[in-house]
N, C-alpha and C positions, 0 to 999 in steps of 0.2 A: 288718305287723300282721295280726293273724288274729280272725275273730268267737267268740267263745265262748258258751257258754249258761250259766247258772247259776242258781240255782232261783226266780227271780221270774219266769224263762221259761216255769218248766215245773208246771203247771197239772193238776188231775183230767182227764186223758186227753184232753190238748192239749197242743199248744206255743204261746206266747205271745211272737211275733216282732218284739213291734212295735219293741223296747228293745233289741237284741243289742249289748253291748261289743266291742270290740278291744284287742288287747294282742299285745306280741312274746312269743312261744313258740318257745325254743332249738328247732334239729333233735332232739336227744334227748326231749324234753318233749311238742313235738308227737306223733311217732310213739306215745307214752305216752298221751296225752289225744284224739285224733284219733277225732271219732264215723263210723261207718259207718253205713248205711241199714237199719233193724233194730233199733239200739240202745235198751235201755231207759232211760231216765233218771229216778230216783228222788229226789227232795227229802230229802237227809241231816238237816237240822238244821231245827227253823224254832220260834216261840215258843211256836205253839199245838200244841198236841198232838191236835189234829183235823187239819192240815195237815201234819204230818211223814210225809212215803214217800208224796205224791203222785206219782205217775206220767206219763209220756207216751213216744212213740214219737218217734224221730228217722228220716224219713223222705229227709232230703236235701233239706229246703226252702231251703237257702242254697247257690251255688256252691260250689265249690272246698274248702278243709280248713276245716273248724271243730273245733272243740276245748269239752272242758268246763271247767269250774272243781268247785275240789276239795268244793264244798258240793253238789256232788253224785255218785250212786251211777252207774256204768254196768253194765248188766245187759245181756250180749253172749249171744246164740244160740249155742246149743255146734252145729256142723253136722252133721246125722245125729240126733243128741238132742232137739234142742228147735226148735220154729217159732217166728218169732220173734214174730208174733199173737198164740197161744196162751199166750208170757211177758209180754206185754204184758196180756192179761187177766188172768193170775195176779196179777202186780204190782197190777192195776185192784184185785183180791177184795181185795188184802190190805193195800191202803190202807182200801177201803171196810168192810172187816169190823172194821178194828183191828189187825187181825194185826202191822203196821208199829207202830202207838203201843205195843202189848205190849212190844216188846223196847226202846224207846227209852228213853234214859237224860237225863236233867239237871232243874234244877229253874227257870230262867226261859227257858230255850232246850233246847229237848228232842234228841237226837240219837240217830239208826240209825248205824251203824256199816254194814261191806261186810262185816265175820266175823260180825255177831250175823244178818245178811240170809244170809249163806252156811248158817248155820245151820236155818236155818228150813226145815220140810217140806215137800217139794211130788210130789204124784203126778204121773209124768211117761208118762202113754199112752203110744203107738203116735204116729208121726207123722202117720198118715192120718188116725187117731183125734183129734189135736191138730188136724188143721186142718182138722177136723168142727164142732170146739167151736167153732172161731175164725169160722168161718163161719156157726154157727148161732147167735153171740150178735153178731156182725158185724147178721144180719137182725133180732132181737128185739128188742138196745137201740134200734138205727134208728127200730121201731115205737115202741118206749114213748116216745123222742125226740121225736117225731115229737105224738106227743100231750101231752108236755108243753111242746111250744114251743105248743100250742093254748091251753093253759090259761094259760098268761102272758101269752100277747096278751087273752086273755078278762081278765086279772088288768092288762093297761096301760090296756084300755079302764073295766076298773072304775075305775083313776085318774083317767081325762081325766074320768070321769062326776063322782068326785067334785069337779075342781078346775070345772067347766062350774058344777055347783050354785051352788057359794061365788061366780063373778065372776058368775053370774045375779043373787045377792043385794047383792054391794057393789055393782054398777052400778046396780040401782033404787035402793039409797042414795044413789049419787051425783045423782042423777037428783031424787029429792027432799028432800037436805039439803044437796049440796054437799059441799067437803069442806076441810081446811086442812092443811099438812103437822102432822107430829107433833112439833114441836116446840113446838106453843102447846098440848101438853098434857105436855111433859114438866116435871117440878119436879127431877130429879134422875137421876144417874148413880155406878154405883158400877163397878167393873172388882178383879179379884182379880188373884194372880201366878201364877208358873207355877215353883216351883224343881223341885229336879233330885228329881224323884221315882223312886218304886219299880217297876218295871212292869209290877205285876199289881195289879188292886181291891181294893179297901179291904174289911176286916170291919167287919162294921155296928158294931161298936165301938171301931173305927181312923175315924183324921181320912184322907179322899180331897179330891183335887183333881179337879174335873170337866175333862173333853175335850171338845173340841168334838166328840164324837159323840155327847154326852149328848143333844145339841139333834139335831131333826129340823124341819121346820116342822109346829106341832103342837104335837108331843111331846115328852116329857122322859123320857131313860131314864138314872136314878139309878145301873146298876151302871157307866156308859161313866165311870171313875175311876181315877184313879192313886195308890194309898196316899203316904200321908205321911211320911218318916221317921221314927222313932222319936225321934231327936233334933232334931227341930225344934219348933217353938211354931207351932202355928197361929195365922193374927188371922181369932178369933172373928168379926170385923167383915163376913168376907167368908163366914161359913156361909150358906148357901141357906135359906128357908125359903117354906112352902105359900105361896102366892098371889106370889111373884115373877114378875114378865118378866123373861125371859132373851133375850140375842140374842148370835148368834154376829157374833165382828167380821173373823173369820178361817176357813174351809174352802173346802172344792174349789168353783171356782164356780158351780153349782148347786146348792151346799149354803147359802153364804154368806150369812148374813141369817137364818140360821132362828131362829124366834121360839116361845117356846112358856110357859107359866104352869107354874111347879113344884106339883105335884099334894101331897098327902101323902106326906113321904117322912119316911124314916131321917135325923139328926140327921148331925152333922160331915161333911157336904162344903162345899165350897169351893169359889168362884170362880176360874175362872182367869182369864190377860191379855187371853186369847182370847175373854172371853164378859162384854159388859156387864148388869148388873141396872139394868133404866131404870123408875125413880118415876114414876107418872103423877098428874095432878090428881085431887082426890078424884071427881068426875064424869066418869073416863073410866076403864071396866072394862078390866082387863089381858087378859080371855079377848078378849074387842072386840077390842083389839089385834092377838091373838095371829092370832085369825081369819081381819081384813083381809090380813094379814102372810103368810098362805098363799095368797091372790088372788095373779094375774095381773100387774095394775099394777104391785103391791109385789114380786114375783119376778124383773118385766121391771127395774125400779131396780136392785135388786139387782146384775144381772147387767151392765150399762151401767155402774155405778159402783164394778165393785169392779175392785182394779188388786191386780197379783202380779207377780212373778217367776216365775212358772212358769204351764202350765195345771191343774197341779195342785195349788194351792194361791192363794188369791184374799183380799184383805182390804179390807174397809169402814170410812172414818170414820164415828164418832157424827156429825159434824154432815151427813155424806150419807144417813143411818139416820133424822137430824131431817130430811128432804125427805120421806120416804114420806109419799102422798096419805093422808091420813082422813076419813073421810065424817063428819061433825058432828052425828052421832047425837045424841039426847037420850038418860041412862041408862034410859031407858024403850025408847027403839030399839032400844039397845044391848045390854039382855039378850032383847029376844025376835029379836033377830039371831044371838046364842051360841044360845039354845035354839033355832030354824031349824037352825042348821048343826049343833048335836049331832045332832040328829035325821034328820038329810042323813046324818052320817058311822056314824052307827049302823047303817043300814040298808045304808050302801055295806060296811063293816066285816062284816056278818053275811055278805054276797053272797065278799066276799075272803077269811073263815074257810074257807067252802066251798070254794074255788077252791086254798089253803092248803093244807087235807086231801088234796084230790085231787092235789096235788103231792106233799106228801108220801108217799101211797099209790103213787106212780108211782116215787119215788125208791128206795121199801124194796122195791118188785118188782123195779127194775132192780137193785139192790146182792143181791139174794137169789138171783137168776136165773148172774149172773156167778160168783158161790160156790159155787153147785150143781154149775153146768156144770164148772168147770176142778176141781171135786175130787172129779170124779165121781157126785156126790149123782145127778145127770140125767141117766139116757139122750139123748142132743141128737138121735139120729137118732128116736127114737120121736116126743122133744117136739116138734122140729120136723116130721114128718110132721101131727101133730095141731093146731100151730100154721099151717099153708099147708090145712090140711080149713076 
C-alpha cells in the first residue's frame, strides 16, 4: 500500500496531511505518479470556481514513495529552467489572480486540464533572478502573514468579548428569575425533508431547500440552499417564513444546535430534515430564544448531547433541544434582554467590520505583491532593498 495525495490535501499554498489514503499502485503506475520534493500540485477539478488550481509544494513530508491521484496536476521543475520556489509562486499568482478559473471548463464541477495549464504564459527569468523572487516574496508574504495571524487573534478575542457579554447577561437572569428547560415553552415542532437536490442555490424565483449552513448561532443566511428540482412539488407547509426559530438538529459539533429567527427573506425555501422550526407559547419571544441559544450553558448541552458517527458531523434529539436551560423571563425581560444583546452585538460587529477590512486589505496586498513579482511588474532587488530601509 502506498499514501497518495489528492486534492482535499492540497490547500492555497499548503499541504493538508492530516487525511492521507492508501492504495496499491502497480510498479509501472508508481513510477508514473511518484511525487519528488519540488513538485507542484495543483487542484484539477473542484465545484467552486474560487477553489480550482489551488496550489502547494510537496516537500517530502511523508517517508518513502507517495504517489498522486489523477484529480490532480503535477508541475515538475525543468532543471536548469525553472526553481522550483519560483513555480510554486507562479502557480500561488495564478490561482490567486484567476488565471486558473479562466481556463476551467464545466458547469457544477469546474475543471483545469494539464494542456489548457501547459498552455498558459509564464515569463521565465534567469535562475538567479528566479530565486531572487522566491526569496524576496518568501520574506514579504512571511510579513504580511505575520500581521494578519495579528488581526485574527484581535478578530477571536472580539468573539470571546462578544460571547463574555451575552453569559454576563443570561447569568444575571438566572440569578433573578431562575429558569425552566424549553420545553414548557414549546407548543410545537415542525421538521422538512431533504430529497435529492441540485447543487447550486436557488433563483429567488426557484423553490431551495435550506442546509444546514443556512444556521449559524444567530444567524440566518438565505442563500446556504439547494435548488429544487424542476420536477418536484414542493410542501408549501415547510416554506420558512420572517419570525421562525430554526435549529439545527444536525452539523459539525460545534456547529450543532444553532439557533437563530429567520429575518425577512425571499419567499420558497424550505425546510430540511436536518433543521427543526420550534413553535413557542405566545409569551416566549423566539429572538429570547435564539439569544439564550448562543450562551455558554446552551453551547456546553449541545456539545455533551449531541452523538455522531464521526467528528465531523454531530446530531441532536428535539427532546435533548427540550432540556436547554431558559431563564423565565417575563416578555417585558425578554425584550429588553434582545435589545441589551443587539446593542452588545452592534458594537462588537462594528469593531469586527474593521478588523474584516484590514484582512481583507492585507489579502489583496499579498495576492498583488506575488503577481508583480513573478511576472516581472517588480523589481524584487529594488523593492526589497526599500522593504529591509
Amino acid at each position: 500500500m502506498v499514501p497518495y495525495l489528492r486534492a482535499a490535501n492540497v490547500k492555497d499554498g499548503f499541504l493538508d496531511l492530516s487525511d492521507v489514503k492508501q492504495m496499491n499502485f502497480a510498479p509501472a503506475e508508481r513510477r508514473v505518479f511518484s511525487l519528488r520534493p519540488g513538485d507542484v500540485l495543483v487542484t484539477e477539478g473542484s465545484g467552486s470556481l474560487g477553489s480550482v488550481g489551488a496550489s502547494a509544494v510537496w516537500r517530502g513530508e511523508i517517508e518513502g514513495p507517495v504517489c498522486f491521484q489523477n484529480t490532480l496536476l503535477r508541475m515538475r521543475p525543468r532543471e536548469g529552467v525553472t526553481d522550483g520556489r519560483f513555480l510554486e509562486w507562479w502557480a500561488r499568482s495564478a490561482f490567486g489572480s484567476g488565471v486558473f478559473a479562466s481556463v476551467a471548463t464545466g458547469a457544477n464541477i469546474y475543471h483545469i486540464s494539464a494542456e489548457r495549464v501547459r498552455a498558459l504564459p509564464i515569463e521565465v527569468p534567469s535562475m538567479e533572478e528566479q530565486r531572487r523572487i522566491a526569496d524576496f516574496l518568501d520574506t514579504q508574504t512571511a510579513r504580511i502573514d505575520r500581521m494578519t495571524d495579528l488581526q485574527r487573534a484581535a478578530l477571536d478575542r472580539v468573539a470571546e468579548r462578544d460571547v463574555a457579554a451575552l453569559d454576563l447577561g443570561i447569568d444575571a437572569l438566572y440569578e433573578q428569575v431562575g429558569f425552566l428547560p424549553l420545553r414548557r415553552f414549546v407548543v410545537g415542532v415542525d421538521q422538512g425533508a431533504s430529497p435529492q437536490c441540485d447543487a447550486v442555490p436557488a433563483d429567488k424565483d426557484e423553490w431551495g431547500v435550506l442546509k444546514v449552513s443556512a444556521l449559524r448561532p444567530g444567524h440566518f443566511e438565505s442563500s446556504a440552499n439547494k435548488r429544487l428540482p424542476d420536477d418536484m412539488v414542493p410542501d408549501r407547509r415547510s416554506e420558512v417564513r420572517e419570525g421562525d426559530l430554526l435549529i439545527t438538529r444536525a452539523n459539525t459539533p460545534q456547529l450543532v444546535g444553532s439557533t437563530a429567527v429567520v429575518p425577512r427573506v425571499r419567499g420558497k425555501l424550505l425546510l430540511s430534515d436536518k433543521i427543526f422550526r420550534v413553535r413557542l407559547a405566545p409569551d416566549m419571544d423566539a429572538h429570547y430564544v435564539a439569544a439564550v441559544a448562543r450562551g455558554s450553558r446552551v453551547r456546553a448541552a449541545c456539545a455533551a448531547a449531541s452523538n455522531g458517527a464521526s467528528q465531523s458531523m454531530a446530531n441532536l434529539r428535539f427532546e435533548e433541544i427540550k432540556d436547554w436551560p431558559i431563564p423565565r423571563a417575563s416578555p417585558a425581560q425578554q425584550r429588553a434582554f434582545v435589545q441589551q444583546m443587539e446593542r452588545s452585538r452592534e458594537a462588537v460587529g462594528q469593531i469586527r467590520t474593521k478588523i474584516d477590512r484590514q484582512l481583507a486589505l492585507l489579502s489583496e496586498r499579498r495576492q498583488s505583491l506575488i503577481t508583480a513579482a513573478v511576472t516581472g511588474q517588480l523589481d524584487v532587488t529594488t523593492a526589497g532593498r526599500a522593504a529591509a530601509a
